[in-house]
C-alpha positions in Angstrom: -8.6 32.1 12.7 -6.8 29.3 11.2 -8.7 26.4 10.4 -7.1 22.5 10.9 -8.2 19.4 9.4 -6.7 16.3 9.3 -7.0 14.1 5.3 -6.6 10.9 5.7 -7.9 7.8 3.3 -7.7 4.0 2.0 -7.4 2.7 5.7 -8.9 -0.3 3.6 -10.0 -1.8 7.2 -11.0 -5.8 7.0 -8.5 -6.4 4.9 -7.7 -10.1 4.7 -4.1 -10.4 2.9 -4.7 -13.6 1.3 -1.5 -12.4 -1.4 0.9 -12.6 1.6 1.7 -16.3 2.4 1.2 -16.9 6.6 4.7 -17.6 7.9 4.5 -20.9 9.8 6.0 -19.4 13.1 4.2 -16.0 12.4 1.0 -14.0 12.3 2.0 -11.4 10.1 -1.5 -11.4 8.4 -3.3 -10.8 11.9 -0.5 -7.8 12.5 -1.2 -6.2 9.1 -4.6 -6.5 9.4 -4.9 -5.1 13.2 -2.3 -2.5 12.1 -5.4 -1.1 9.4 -7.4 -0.8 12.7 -5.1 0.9 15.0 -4.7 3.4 12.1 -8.0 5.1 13.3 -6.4 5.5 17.0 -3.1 7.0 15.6 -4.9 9.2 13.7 -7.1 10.2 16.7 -3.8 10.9 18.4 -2.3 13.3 15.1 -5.4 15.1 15.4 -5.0 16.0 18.6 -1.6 16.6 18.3 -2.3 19.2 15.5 -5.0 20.9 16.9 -7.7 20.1 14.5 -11.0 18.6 15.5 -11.8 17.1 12.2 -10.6 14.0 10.3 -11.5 13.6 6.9 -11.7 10.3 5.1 -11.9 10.2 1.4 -13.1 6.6 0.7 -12.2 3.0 1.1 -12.2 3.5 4.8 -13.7 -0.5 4.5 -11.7 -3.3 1.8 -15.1 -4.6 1.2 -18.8 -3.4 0.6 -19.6 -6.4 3.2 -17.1 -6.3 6.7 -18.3 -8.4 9.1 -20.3 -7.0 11.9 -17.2 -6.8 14.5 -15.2 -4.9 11.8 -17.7 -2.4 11.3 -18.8 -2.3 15.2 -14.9 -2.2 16.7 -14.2 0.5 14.1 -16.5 2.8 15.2 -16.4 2.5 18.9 -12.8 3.0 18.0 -13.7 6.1 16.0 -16.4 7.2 19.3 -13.7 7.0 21.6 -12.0 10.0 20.2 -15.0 12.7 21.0 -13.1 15.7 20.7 -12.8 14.8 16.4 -15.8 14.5 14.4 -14.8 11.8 11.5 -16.5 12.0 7.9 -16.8 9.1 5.9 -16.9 9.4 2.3 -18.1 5.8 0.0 -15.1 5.1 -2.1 -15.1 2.2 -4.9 -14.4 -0.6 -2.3 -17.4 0.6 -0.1 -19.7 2.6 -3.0 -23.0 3.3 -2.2 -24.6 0.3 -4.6 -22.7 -2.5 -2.9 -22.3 -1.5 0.1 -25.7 0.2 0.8 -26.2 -2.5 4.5 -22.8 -1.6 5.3 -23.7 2.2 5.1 -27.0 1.4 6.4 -25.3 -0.2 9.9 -22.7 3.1 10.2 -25.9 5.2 10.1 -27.8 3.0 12.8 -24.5 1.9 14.6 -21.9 4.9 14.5 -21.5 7.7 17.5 -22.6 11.0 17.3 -19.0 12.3 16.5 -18.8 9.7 13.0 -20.8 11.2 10.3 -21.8 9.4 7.0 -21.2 11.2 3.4 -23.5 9.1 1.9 -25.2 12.0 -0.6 -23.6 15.1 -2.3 -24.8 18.0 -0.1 -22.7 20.8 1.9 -21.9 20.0 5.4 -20.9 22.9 8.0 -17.7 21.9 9.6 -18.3 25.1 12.4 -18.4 28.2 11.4 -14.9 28.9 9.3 -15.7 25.6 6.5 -18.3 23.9 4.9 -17.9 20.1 3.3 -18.4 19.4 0.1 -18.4 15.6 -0.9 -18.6 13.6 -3.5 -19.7 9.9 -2.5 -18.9 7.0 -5.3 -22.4 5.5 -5.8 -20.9 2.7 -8.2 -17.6 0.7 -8.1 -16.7 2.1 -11.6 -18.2 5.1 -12.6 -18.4 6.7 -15.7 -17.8 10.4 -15.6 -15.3 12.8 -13.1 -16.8 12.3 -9.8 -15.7 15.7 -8.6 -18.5 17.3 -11.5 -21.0 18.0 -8.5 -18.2 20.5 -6.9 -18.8 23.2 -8.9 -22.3 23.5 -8.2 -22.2 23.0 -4.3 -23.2 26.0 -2.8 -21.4 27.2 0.3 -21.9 30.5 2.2 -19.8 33.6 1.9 -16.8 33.7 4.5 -16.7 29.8 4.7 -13.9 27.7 3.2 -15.1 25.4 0.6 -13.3 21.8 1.3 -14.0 19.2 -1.2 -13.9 15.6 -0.5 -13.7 12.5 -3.3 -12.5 9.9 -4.1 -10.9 8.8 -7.6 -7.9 9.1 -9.4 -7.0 12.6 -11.7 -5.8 9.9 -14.8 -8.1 7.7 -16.2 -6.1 4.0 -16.2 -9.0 2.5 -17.7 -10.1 4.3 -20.7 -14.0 5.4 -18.6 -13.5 8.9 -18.8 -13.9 8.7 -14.8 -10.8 11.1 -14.4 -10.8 13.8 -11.8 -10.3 17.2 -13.3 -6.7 18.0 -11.7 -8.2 21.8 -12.1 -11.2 21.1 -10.2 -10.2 23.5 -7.6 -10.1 26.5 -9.9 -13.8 25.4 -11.5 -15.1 24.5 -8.0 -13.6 27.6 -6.5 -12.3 25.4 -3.7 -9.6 26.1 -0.6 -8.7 22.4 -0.8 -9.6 19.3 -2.5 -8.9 16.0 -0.4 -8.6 13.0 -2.5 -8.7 9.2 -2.1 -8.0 6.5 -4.1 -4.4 6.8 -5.0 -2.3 4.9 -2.0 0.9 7.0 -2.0 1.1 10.8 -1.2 0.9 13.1 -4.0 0.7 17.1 -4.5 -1.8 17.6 -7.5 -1.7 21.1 -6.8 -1.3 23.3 -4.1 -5.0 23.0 -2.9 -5.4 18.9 -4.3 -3.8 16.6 -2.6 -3.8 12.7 -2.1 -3.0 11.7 1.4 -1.9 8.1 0.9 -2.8 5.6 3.0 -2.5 5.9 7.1 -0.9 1.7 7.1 0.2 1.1 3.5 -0.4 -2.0 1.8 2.2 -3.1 -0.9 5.4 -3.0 -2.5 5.2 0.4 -4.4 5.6 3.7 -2.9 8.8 2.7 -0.3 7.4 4.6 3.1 5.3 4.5 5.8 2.0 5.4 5.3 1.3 9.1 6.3 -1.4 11.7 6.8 -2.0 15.2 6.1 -2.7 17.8 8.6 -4.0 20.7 6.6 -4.1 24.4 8.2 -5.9 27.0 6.1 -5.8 30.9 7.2 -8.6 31.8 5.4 -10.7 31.9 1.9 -8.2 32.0 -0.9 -5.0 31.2 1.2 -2.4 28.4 0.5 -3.4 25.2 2.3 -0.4 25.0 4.8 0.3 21.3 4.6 2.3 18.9 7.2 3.3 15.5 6.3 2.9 13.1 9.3 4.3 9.1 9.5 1.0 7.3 10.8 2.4 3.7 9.5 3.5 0.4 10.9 4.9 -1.2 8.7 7.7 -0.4 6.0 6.9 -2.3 2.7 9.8 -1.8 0.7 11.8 -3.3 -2.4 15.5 -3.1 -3.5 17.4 -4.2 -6.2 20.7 -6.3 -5.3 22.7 -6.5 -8.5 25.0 -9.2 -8.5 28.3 -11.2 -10.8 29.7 -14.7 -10.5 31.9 -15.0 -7.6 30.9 -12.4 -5.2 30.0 -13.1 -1.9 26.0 -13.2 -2.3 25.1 -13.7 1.0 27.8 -10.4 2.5 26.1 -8.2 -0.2 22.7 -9.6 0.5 23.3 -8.0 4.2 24.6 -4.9 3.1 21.2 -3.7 1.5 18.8 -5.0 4.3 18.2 -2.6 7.4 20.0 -2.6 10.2 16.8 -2.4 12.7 13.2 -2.5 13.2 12.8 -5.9 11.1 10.4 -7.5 12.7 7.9 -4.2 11.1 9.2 -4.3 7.8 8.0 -6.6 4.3 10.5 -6.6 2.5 11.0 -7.6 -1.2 14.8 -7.9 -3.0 14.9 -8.2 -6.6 18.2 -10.0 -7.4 19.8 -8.9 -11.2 22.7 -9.6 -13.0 24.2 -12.8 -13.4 25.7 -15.1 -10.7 27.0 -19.2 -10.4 25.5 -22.1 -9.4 27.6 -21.7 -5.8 26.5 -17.9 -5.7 23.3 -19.2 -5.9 23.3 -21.2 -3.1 25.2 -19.2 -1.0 22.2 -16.7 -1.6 19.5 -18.2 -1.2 21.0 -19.7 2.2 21.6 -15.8 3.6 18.1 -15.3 2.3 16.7 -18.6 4.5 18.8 -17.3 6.9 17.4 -13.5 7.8 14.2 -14.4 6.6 13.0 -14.8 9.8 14.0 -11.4 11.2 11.1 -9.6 9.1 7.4 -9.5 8.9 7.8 -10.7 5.3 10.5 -11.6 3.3 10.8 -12.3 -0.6 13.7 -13.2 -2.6 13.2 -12.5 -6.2 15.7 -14.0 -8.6 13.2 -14.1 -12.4 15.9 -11.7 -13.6 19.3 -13.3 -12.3 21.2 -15.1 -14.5 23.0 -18.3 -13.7 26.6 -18.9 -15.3 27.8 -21.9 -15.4 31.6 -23.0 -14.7 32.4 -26.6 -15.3 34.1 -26.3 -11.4 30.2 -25.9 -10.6 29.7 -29.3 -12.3 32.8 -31.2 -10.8 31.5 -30.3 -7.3 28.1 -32.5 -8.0 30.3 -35.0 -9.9 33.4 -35.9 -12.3 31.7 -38.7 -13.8 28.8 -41.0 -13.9 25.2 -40.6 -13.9 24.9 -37.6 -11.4 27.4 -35.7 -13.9 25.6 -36.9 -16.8 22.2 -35.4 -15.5 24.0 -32.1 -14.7 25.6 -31.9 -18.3 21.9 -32.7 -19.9 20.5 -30.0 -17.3 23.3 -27.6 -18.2 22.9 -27.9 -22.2 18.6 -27.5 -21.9 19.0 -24.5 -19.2 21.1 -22.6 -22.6 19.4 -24.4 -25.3 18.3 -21.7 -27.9 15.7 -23.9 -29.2 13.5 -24.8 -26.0 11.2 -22.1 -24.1 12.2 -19.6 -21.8 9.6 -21.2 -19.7 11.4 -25.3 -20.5 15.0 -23.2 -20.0 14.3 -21.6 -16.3 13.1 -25.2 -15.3 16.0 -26.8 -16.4 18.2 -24.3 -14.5 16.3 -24.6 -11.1 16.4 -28.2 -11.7 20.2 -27.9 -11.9 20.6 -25.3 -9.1 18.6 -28.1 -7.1 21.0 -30.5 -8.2 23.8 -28.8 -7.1 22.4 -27.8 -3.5 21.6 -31.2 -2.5 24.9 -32.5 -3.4 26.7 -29.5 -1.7 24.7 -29.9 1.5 25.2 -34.1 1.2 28.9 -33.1 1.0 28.9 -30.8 4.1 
């Protein structure tokens, strides 16, 4: 009989968003931050859906080693009312065992019967077709692969051997702590669920990282998905299905522009159509534009700002050309044109900093704004 579990991880629940500014009008903190909550309900829903009566979480399911009592309390009720999955919980870095040893405690004391904590490495029966096999993080930053235990878990003949950890298979920080991506071969595993690594990726055919359910920044361009795993039997190919579990679309593009084009019509043309109001949305502005471009762009960007959860113009890497039209416009003469001559010579002034240069041009893009908007 084929076997169905759902991989899941990173729901990274608690999470305050301090990096994203609060919009004035807006809660968009609050949504992100009840959007890492409702994550356990949709995935409640997916595994019902699928058929399975597992879900398996491979760390971080908390953003910090100390949530707040309601945080911990309204996740698992949330988790409890969902009785036909049983949910494993494997420590990741953000709630290892060391730190977070009260919050594991309270999920032990607190949590229903269907919520079960992987707080030591020892095989679990998941029924009679699989048997668990995880690897909790005891320490924020470990030392060694944590997967090593894996291939001395013992499991009994028949059962599927499912591994569960959390880590990344390339070592970013020079501690050795990589995950074998062969651990499945050494480990003689049917699957190996990983956590750790927020975007989906295939190791293998039997390792896989899941992503996170609710993403959480400006990198991997989707929603945030789960995996429903189906496994025939010892030694087959984990079937795998992709499914969309996210609210939010974080995503970036780049808007190359040149002087004299229409800023804010091209602006448009790369934004979405729909669904605004559930996407953060980043546009990196290139090339090289005037000082009326500028304005004109940064007005559209004011403009449709509003429309989205989050909105960020980027414009580090867009040059400003100057015209001496530009200039006339703030003035033909007298001390307003003598101020945008000086600003004009420092902003392409081979002998002062980049840092001295980019003030001088915002200083003159300033300039120019608040004469243009005098003069409308």
């Amino acid at each position: 009989m084929t076997f169905r579990f759902i991989h899941a991880s990173d729901l990274h629940i608690g999470r305050k968003f301090a990096n994203i500014p609060q919009a004035a009008d807006g809660n968009i903190r609050g949504r992100l931050m009840e959007a890492r909550h409702a994550a356990i309900g949709r995935l409640a829903q997916v595994a019902r859906d699928q058929g399975a009566a597992h879900v398996l979480l491979a760390g971080d399911t908390f953003d910090t080693a100390t949530p707040s009592p309601s945080v911990i309390r309204q996740a698992l009720a949330a988790m409890g009312e969902a009785p036909g999955v049983t949910w494993w919980l494997l420590p990741g870095n953000h709630d290892n065992l060391r730190d977070a040893e009260p919050l594991w405690e309270a999920i032990h004391r607190d949590a229903p019967a269907n919520v079960v904590a992987l707080v030591e490495a020892t095989p679990h029966a998941m029924g009679d077709a699989a048997t668990l096999l995880p690897c909790p993080v005891a320490f924020r930053a470990g030392a060694s692969d944590p997967t090593e235990p894996l291939v001395t878990m013992a499991s009994d003949a028949g059962s599927l051997r499912i591994g569960l950890a959390h880590g990344g298979v390339t070592d970013f920080t020079e501690s050795g702590a990589a995950i074998a991506p062969d651990r499945d071969r050494s480990a003689r595993l049917d699957y190996l669920a990983l956590g750790d690594w927020h975007g989906r990726m295939a190791v293998s055919d039997r390792v896989h990282y899941c992503g996170s359910p609710e993403q959480d920044r400006f990198k991997h361009d989707r929603r945030g998905v789960c995996l429903s795993v189906a496994i025939d039997g010892p030694g087959a190919v984990p079937q795998i299905v992709e499914v969309e579990t996210g609210s939010f679309l974080w995503t970036q593009v780049d808007l190359p522009l040149h002087p004299r084009q229409d800023a804010a019509t091209t602006l448009d043309e790369v934004l979405p159509d729909t669904g605004r109001r559930d996407v953060l949305m980043r546009v990196n502005a290139t090339g090289w534009a005037g000082l009326s471009d500028h304005v004109d762009l940064q007005r559209a960007a004011d403009r449709c700002a509003p429309d989205f959860a989050h909105f960020e113009l980027l414009t580090d890497a867009l040059g400003t050309q100057y015209e001496p039209s530009d200039l006339d416009e703030i003035d033909r003469g007298g001390a307003l044109r003598l101020a945008a001559d000086g600003l004009m010579d420092e902003a392409e002034s081979d002998s002062l900093s980049q840092e001295d240069r980019e003030v001088a041009a915002d200083a003159l893009a300033r300039l120019y704004a608040y004469v243009r908007e005098a003069a409308q």
